[in-house]
C-alpha positions in Angstrom: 14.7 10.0 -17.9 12.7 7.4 -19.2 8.9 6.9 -18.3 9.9 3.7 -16.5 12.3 5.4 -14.3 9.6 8.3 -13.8 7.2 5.9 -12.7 9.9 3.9 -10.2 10.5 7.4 -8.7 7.0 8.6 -8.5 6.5 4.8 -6.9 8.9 5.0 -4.3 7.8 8.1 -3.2 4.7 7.6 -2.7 5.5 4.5 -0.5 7.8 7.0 1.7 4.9 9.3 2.1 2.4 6.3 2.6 4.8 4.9 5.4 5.1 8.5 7.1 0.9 9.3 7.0 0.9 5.6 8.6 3.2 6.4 11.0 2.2 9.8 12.2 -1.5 7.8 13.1 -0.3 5.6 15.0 0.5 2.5 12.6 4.0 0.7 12.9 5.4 -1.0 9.8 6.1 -4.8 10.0 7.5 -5.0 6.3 8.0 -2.9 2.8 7.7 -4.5 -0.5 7.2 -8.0 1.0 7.3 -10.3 -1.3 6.8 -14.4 -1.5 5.9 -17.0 -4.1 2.7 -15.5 -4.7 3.9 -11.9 -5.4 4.5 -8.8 -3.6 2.5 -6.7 -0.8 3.8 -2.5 -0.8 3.6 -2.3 2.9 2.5 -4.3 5.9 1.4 -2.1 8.8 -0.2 -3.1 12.5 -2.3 -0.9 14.9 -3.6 -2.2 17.9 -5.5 -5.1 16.9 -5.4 -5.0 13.4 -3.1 -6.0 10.5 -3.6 -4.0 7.2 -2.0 -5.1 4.0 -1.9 -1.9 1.7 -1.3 -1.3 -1.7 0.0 2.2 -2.5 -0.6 3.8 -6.0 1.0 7.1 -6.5 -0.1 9.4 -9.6 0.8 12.9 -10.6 -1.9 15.2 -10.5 -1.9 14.7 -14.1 -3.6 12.0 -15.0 -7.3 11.6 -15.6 -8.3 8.6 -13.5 -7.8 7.9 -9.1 -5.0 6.4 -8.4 -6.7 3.6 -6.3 -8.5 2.8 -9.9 -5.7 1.1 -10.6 -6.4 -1.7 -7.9 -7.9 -4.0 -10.6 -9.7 -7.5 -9.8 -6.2 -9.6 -10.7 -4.2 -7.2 -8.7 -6.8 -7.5 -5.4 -6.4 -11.3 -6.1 -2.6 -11.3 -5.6 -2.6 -9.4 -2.6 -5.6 -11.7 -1.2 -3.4 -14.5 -1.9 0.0 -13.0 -0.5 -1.8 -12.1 2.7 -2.9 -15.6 3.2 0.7 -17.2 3.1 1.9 -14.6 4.8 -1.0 -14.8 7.8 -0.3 -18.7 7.7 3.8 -18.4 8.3 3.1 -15.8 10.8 1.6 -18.9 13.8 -0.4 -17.5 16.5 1.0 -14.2 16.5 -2.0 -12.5 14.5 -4.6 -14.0 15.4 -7.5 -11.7 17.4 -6.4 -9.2 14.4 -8.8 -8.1 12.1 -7.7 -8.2 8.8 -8.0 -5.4 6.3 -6.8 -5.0 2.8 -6.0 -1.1 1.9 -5.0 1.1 -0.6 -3.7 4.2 0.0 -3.8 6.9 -3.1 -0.8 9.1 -3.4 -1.5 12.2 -5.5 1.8 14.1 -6.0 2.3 17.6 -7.9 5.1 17.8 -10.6 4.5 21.5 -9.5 6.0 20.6 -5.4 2.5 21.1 -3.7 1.7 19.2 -0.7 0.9 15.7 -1.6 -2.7 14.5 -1.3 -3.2 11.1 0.3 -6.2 9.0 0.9 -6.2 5.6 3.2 -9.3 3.4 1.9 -9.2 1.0 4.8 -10.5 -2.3 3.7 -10.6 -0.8 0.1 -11.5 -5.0 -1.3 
């Protein structure tokens, strides 16, 4: 397999455990990989009164850096700026939420331990 289709893999399954450590406290999922003219969002999740716009980054236990490191400046800009055209189709129906833009970490063994996952909640 090539390291491309490692790291699609290794992406995708760290959004499916990302959407099911949402899930189990208490978040419901309003979209996956939503994407518009400004880029792409990994998940869009709601609880109670609060919309959170997360980035997941999912590593092996590998590497030598956090996954959420990998949240650069450009990459926080993008997500700033899909947020706001999304916020500004979406009418009335938001408002009263707070807003917070999150990352959540993935760590995943190659070795098939339990999978280490951090929500930073308003992470930028």
């Amino acid at each position: 397999m090539s390291a491309l289709g490692f790291r699609k893999i290794l992406g995708a399954r760290g959004e499916e455990l990302a959407v099911d450590f949402l899930q189990q406290n208490g978040y419901r999922i309003l979209a996956k990989n939503f994407s518009n003219r400004m880029g792409e969002i990994d998940l869009i999740a709601e609880r109670a009164k609060e919309l959170h716009f997360i980035e997941v980054k999912t590593r092996s236990d590998n590497n030598f850096f956090e996954p959420e490191e990998a949240v650069d400046f450009r990459k926080q800009s993008k997500i700033r700026k899909v947020a706001q055209v999304f916020l500004s189709n979406s009418g009335a129906r938001f408002s009263g939420h707070d807003i917070y833009l999150d990352v959540i970490a993935v760590i995943v063994s190659p070795a098939g331990g339990s999978p280490v996952i951090k929500h930073l909640i308003g992470a930028f």
